[in-house]
C-alpha positions in Angstrom: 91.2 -72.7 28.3 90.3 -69.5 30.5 90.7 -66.4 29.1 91.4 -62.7 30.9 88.9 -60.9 31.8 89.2 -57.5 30.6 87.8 -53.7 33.0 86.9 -51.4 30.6 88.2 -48.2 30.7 85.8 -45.1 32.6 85.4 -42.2 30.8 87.0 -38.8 33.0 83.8 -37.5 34.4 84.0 -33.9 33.5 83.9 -31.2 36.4 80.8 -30.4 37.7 82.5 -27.5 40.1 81.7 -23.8 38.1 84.6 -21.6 37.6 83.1 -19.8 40.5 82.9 -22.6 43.1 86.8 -23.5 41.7 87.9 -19.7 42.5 85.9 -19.7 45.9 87.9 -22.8 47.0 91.1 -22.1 45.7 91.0 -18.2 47.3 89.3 -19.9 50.9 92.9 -22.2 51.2 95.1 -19.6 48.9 94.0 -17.7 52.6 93.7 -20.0 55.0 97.4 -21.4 54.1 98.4 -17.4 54.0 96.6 -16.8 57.6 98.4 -19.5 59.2 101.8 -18.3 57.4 101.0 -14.4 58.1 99.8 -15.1 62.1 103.7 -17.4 62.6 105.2 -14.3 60.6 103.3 -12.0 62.7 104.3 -13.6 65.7 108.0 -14.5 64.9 107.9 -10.3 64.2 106.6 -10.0 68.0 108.9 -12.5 69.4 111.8 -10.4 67.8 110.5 -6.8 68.7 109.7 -8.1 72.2 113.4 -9.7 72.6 114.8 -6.7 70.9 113.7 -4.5 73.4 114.6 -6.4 76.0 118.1 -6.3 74.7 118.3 -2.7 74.1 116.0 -1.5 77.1 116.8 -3.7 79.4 119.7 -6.0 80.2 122.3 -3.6 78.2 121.1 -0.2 80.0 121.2 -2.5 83.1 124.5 -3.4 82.8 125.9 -0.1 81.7 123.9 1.4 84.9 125.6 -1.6 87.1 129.2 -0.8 85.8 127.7 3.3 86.7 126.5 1.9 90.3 130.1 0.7 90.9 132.1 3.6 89.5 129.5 5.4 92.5 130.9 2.9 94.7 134.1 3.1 94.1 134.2 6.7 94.6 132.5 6.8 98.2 135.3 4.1 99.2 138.4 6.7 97.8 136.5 9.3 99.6 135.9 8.1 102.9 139.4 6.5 102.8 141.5 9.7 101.8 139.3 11.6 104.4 140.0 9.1 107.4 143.9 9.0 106.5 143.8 12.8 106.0 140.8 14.5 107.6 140.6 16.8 104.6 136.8 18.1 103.6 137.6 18.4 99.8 137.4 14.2 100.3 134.4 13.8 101.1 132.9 15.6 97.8 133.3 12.1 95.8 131.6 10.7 99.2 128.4 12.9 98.6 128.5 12.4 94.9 128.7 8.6 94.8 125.7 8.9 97.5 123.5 10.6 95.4 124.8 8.4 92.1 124.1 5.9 94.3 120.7 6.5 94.9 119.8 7.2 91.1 121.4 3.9 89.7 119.9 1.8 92.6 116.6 3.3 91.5 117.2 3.0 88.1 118.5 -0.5 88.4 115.4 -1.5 91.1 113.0 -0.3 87.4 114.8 -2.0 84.9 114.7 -5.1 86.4 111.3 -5.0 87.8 110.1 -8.7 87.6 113.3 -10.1 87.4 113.2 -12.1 90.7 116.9 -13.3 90.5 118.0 -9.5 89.3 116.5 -8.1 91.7 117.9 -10.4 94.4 121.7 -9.6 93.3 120.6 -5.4 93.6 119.4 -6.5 96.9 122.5 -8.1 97.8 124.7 -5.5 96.6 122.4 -2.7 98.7 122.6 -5.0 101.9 126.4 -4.9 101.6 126.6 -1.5 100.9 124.2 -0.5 103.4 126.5 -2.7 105.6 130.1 -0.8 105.0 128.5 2.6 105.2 127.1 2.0 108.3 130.4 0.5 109.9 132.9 2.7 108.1 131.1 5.4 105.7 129.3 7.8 108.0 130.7 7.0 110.9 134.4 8.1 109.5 132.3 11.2 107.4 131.4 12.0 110.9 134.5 12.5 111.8 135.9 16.5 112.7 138.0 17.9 109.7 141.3 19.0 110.2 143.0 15.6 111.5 142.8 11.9 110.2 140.3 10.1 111.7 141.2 7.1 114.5 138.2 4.7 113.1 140.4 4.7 109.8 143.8 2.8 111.8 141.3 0.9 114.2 138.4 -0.5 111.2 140.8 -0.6 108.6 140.6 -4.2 108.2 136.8 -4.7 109.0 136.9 -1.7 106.2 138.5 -3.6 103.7 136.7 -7.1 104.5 133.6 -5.0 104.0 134.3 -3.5 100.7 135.4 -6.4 99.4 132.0 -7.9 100.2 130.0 -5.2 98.4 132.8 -6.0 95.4 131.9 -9.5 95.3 127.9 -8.8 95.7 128.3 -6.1 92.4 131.0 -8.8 90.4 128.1 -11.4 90.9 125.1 -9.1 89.9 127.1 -7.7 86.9 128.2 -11.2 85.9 124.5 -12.5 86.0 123.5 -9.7 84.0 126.3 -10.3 81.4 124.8 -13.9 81.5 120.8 -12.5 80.7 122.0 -10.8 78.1 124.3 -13.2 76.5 121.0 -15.2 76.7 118.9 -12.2 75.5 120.9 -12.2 72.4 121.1 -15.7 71.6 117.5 -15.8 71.7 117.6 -12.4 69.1 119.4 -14.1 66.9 117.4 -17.5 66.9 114.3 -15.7 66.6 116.1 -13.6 63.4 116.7 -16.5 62.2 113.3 -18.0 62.4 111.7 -15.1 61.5 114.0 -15.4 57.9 113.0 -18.5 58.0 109.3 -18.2 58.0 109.2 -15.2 55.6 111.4 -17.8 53.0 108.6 -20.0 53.6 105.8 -17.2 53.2 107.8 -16.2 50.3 108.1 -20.0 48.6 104.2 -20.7 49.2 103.2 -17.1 47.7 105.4 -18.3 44.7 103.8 -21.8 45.0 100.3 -20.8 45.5 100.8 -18.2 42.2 102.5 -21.0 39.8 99.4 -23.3 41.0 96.8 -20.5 40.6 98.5 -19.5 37.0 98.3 -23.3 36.0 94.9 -24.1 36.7 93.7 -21.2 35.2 95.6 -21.8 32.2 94.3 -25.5 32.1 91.0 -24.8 33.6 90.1 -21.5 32.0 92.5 -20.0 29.2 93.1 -23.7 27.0 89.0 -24.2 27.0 88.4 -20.2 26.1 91.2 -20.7 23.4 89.4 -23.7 22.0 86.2 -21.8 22.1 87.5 -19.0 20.6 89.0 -21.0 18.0 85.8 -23.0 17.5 83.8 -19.3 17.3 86.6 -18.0 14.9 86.0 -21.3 12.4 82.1 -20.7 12.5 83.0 -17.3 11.9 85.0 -17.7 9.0 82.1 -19.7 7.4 82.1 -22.9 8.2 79.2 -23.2 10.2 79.1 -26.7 10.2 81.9 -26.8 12.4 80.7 -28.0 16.2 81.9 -26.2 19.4 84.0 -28.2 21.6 82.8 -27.8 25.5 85.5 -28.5 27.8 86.5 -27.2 31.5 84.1 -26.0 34.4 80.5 -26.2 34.1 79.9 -22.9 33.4 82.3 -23.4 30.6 80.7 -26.4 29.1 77.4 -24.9 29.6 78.7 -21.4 27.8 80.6 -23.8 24.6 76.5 -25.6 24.8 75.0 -22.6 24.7 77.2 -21.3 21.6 77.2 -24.6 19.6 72.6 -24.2 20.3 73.2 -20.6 19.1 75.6 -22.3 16.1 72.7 -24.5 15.3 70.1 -22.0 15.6 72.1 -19.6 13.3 72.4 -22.4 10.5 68.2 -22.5 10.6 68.0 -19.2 10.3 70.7 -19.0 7.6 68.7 -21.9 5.3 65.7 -20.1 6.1 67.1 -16.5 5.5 68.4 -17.8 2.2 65.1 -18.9 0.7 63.5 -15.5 2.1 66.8 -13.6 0.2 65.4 -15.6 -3.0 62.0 -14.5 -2.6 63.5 -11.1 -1.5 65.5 -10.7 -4.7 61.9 -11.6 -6.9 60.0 -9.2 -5.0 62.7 -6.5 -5.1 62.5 -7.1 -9.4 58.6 -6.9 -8.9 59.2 -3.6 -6.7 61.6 -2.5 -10.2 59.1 -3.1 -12.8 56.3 -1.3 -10.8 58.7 1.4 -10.4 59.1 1.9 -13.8 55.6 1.8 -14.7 55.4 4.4 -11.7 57.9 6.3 -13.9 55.7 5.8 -16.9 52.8 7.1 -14.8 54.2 10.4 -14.3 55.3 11.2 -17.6 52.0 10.1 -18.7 50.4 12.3 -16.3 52.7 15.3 -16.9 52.5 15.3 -20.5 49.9 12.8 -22.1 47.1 13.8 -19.4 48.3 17.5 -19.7 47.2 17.6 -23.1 43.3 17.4 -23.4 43.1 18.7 -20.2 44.8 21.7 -21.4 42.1 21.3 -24.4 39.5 21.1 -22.0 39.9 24.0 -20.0 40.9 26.4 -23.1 37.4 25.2 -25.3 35.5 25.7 -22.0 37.3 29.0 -21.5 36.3 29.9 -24.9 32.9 28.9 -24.4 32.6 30.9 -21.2 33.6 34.1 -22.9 31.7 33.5 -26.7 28.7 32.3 -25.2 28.8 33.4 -21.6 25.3 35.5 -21.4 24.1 33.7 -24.9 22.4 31.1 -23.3 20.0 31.0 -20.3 21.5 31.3 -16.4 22.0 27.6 -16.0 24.2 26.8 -19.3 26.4 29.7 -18.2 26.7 27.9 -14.6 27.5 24.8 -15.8 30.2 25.9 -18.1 31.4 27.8 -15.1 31.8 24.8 -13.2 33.2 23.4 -16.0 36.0 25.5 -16.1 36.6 25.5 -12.4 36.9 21.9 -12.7 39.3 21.9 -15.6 41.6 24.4 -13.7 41.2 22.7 -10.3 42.1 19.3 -12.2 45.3 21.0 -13.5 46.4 22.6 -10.6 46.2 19.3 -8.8 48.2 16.9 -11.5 50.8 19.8 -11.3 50.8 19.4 -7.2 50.8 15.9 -7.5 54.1 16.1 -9.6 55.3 18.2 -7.7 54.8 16.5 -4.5 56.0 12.9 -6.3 59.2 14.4 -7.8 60.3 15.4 -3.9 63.0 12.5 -3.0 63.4 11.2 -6.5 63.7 14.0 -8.9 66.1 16.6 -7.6 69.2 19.0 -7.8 72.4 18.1 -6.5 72.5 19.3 -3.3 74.3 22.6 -2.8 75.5 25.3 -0.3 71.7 27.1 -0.1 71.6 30.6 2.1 68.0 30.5 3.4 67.5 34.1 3.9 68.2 34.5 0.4 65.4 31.9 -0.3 63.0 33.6 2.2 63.5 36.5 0.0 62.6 35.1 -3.1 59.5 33.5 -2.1 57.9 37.0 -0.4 58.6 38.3 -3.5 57.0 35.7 -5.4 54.0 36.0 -2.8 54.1 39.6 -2.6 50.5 40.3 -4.2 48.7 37.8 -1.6 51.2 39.3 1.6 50.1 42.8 -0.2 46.5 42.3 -0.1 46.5 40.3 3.5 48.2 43.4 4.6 50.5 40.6 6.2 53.5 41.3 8.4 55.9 38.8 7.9 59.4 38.7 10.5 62.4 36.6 10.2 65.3 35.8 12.2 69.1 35.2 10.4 68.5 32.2 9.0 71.8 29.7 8.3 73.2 28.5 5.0 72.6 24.8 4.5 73.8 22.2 1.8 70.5 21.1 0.3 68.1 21.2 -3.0 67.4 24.8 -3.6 64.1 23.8 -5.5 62.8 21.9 -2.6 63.7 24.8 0.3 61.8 27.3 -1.9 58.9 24.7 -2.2 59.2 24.3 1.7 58.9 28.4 2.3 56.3 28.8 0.0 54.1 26.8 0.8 54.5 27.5 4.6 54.4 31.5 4.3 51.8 30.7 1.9 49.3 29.2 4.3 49.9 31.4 7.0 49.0 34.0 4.6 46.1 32.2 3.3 44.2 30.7 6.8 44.6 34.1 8.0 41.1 35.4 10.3 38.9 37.9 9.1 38.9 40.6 11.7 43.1 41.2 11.9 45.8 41.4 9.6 48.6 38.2 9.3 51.4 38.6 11.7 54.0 35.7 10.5 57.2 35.4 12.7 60.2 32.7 11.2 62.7 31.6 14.0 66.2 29.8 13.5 68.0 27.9 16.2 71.3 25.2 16.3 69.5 22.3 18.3 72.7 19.8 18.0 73.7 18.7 14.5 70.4 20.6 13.5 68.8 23.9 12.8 65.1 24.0 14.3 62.4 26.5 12.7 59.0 27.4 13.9 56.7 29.0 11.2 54.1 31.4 13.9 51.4 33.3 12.5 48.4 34.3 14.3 45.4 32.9 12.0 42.7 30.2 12.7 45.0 27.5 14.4 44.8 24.0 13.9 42.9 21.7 16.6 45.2 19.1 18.8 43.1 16.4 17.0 44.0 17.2 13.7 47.7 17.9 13.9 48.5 14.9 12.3 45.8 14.7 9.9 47.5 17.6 7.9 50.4 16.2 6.8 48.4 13.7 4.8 48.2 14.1 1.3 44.7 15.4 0.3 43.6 15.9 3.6 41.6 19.2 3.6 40.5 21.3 6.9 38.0 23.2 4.9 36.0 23.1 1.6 37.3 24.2 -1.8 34.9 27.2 -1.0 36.1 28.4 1.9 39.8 28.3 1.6 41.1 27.2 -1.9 44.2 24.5 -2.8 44.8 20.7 -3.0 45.8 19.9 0.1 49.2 18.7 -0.7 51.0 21.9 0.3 51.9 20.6 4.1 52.4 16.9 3.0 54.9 18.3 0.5 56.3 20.0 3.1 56.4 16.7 5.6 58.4 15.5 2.5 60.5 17.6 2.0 62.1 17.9 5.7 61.8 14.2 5.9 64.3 14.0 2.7 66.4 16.7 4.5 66.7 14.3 8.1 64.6 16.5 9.7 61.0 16.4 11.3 58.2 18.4 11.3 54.8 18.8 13.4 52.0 21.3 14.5 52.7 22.5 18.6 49.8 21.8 20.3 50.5 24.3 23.0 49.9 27.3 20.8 46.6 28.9 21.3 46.9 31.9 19.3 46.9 31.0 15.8 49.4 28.1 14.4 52.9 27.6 15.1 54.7 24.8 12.5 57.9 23.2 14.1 60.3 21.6 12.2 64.4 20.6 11.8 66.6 20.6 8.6 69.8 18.8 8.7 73.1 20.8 7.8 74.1 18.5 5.4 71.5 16.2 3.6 70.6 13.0 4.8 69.2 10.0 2.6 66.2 9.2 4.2 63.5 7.6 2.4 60.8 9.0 1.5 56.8 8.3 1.9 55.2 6.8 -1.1 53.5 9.2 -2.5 51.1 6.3 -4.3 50.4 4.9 -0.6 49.8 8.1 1.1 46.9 8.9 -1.8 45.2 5.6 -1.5 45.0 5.8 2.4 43.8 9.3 2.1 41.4 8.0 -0.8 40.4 5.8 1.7 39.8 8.1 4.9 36.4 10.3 4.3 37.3 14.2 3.6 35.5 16.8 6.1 
């Protein structure tokens, strides 16, 4: 028992031409196939031009000029004839018309036909006979004396007639071979109209072939494998990332469905692995919480519990400064100085601390703030340090913003305050405010015309407790331009020392016109790295 022998089946081997190399091909014969149409068009067009103006240049305006040549003709023969019978001059003005009709059409005739061999045999013909009958008859009866009928008339008048009728039979067989050519001329016109519709039908079919082919193998070789894709992407999309991408069409294709599914895969990894980091997120973001809170705790602590004795502290030494102060010997009455100074420095700083802590987390709600009424209020609330500076403080209009009206007087204050303050000995504080639009922001510059700030520090003194000077030389806690920093950061503004100014300090900075959330700088960070960085 034999049994059959079975071929498997071969899988389709998928395309290995790119969309590219498919487009290249299909345009090269989409042209090729419209070149050959477009040069048969091109020269069916010329075929038809060419027999058209043959037609209407030549074998019709040289058959109207034969039937004129004849008319010519005929009117030399009525001449001469009525002249010979009759011998009257008026007869021989058709004569010298025809002759000079003559003349033209022959001329006329001899250029229209020009490379017309047969043609121009018949016009040579017809001239030969003509030539002929006015040499026997025409002149020498025209020469003839007026007044009486000319003998040659009675004695040629049948060699007249036999020649006449020979130039009538030379112009009946031009003018019949000319109605032939151009019989022929427009058979041929219409043939070639006729080919010419043909070939533009044809033109006309391929185009609409060539399309339909074009539309259906970018539908099946381009538009169904994007749709899939696009289905495939849209499935993934709505979740269900397990779902693979089909690859189908060109190579580019495939490759491009590959490179999606690898990005599909990729895109679950990260998703399993950005899960577990969203757990651990989620713990640290309760640790962040808690510490928050006991950040919370800190600053009522520190603004009420820590207040407290320190408060104590500073009135008993206070009190033992002024009971005792000259009691004791000149060293107990410097160390209860310096502890005084220490108590009071140790309270002003707690209260800057606060201060700078609560910017970006306690505040107003922000509110339509006029600046220049702000600017007023703090030079009046520096107006005993601007009096004895003997400061001159300018300003331009300054805008109305939406913003904290706590934290713009802070911000003024503390900037009039240091020009003011780091003033030079030898001239009084000249402090000029500017206000300009720059975009969707106003940008100030604080100028004044005291000690400056050196290029390498103009970054250093927007850190919290970052002091310039000693205590000694110029008092505070160095928060006042970190506060600041905050402050316009909260805003969505910037702020920074111009390094080009050489003649004291100018402070730059932009405020937002309506407020932006930014986050703001931990104030716990910025205190250990400045805890951290030695003090000059």
């Amino acid at each position: 028992m034999t049994g059959k022998t079975t071929r498997p089946l071969r899988a389709r081997k998928p395309f290995v031409w790119t969309t590219r190399r498919w487009l290249r091909v299909g345009v090269a014969v989409s042209l090729a196939v419209l070149a050959v149409l477009g040069g048969t068009g091109a020269w069916v067009l010329g075929r038809t031009a060419t027999i058209s103006y043959e037609l209407a240049d030549v074998r019709s305006p040289a058959l109207s000029t034969a039937f004129r040549l004849e008319s010519a003709l005929l009117n030399q023969e009525t001449g001469i004839r009525g002249y010979g019978l009759t011998g009257t001059p008026e007869f021989l003005e058709p004569y010298q018309r025809g002759l000079t009709d003559q003349n033209a059409y022959t001329a006329q005739l001899a250029q229209l036909l020009e490379g017309d061999s047969r043609a121009l045999g018949d016009l040579k013909a017809v001239r030969d006979a003509v030539s002929r009958w006015q040499e026997r008859i025409a002149r020498p009866v025209a020469a003839s004396p007026p007044g009486a009928p000319s003998p040659l008339t009675t004695e040629r008048a049948a060699e007249a007639k036999e020649a006449f009728d020979t130039v009538r039979q030379a112009m009946a067989g031009q003018q019949e071979r000319l109605r032939a050519e151009r019989a022929r001329t427009r058979a041929d016109l219409a043939a070639t109209i006729r080919l010419r519709n043909w070939v533009f039908a044809a033109i006309a079919a391929v185009i609409v072939l060539l399309a339909a082919l074009v539309f259906e193998g970018l539908r099946r070789g381009i538009n169904r494998p994007l749709e899939q894709l696009a289905s495939d992407a849209r499935t993934v999309a709505g979740g269900d990332f397990g779902h693979p991408i089909s690859s189908a069409g060109p190579a580019d294709l495939r490759r491009l469905g590959s490179e999606i599914d690898f990005m599909r895969r990729r895109l679950v990894r990260e998703l399993a692995f950005s899960e577990e980091a969203r757990r651990r997120l989620d713990a640290q973001t309760a640790d962040l919480q808690r510490s928050n809170a006991e950040l919370e705790q800190f600053a009522y602590v520190a603004s009420h519990d820590l207040q407290e004795p320190l408060r104590k502290v500073s009135s008993f030494t206070q009190l033992l400064q002024r009971r005792y102060g000259g009691q004791l010997d000149a060293k107990a009455d410097q160390y209860i100085g310096i502890a005084v100074d220490g108590a009071n420095r140790m309270q002003t700083l707690i209260n800057d601390l606060l201060d700078f802590s609560r910017v970006g987390r306690v505040h107003h709600d922000p509110e339509k703030v006029d600046l220049d009424a702000v600017m007023e209020r703090t030079l009046a609330a520096l107006s005993v340090g601007i009096e004895e500076a003997g400061a001159s403080i300018t300003h331009d209009p300054l805008p109305t913003l939406v913003a904290d009206p706590t934290q713009m007087g802070m911000l003024w204050q503390n900037l009039i305050g240091n020009a003011v303050k780091f003033r030079r000995p030898d001239r009084a504080p000249e402090i000029r405010v500017t206000a300009a639009r720059d975009g969707e922001l106003w940008r100030f510059t604080v100028t004044d015309n005291g000690i400056g700030i050196a290029p390498e520090y103009a970054e250093k003194v927007f850190v919290i407790f970052q002091r310039l000077h000693t205590k000694d030389v110029y008092p505070g806690s160095g928060i006042g331009l970190a506060m600041c920093k905050k402050i316009v950061e909260f805003q969505g503004g910037t702020i920074a020392v111009d390094p080009e100014y050489r003649d004291g300090t100018r402070i730059s900075f932009t405020l937002a016109a309506e407020p932006l959330q930014a986050a703001p700088s931990s104030a716990i960070a910025e205190a250990t790295r400045a805890a951290a960085e030695p003090s000059p």
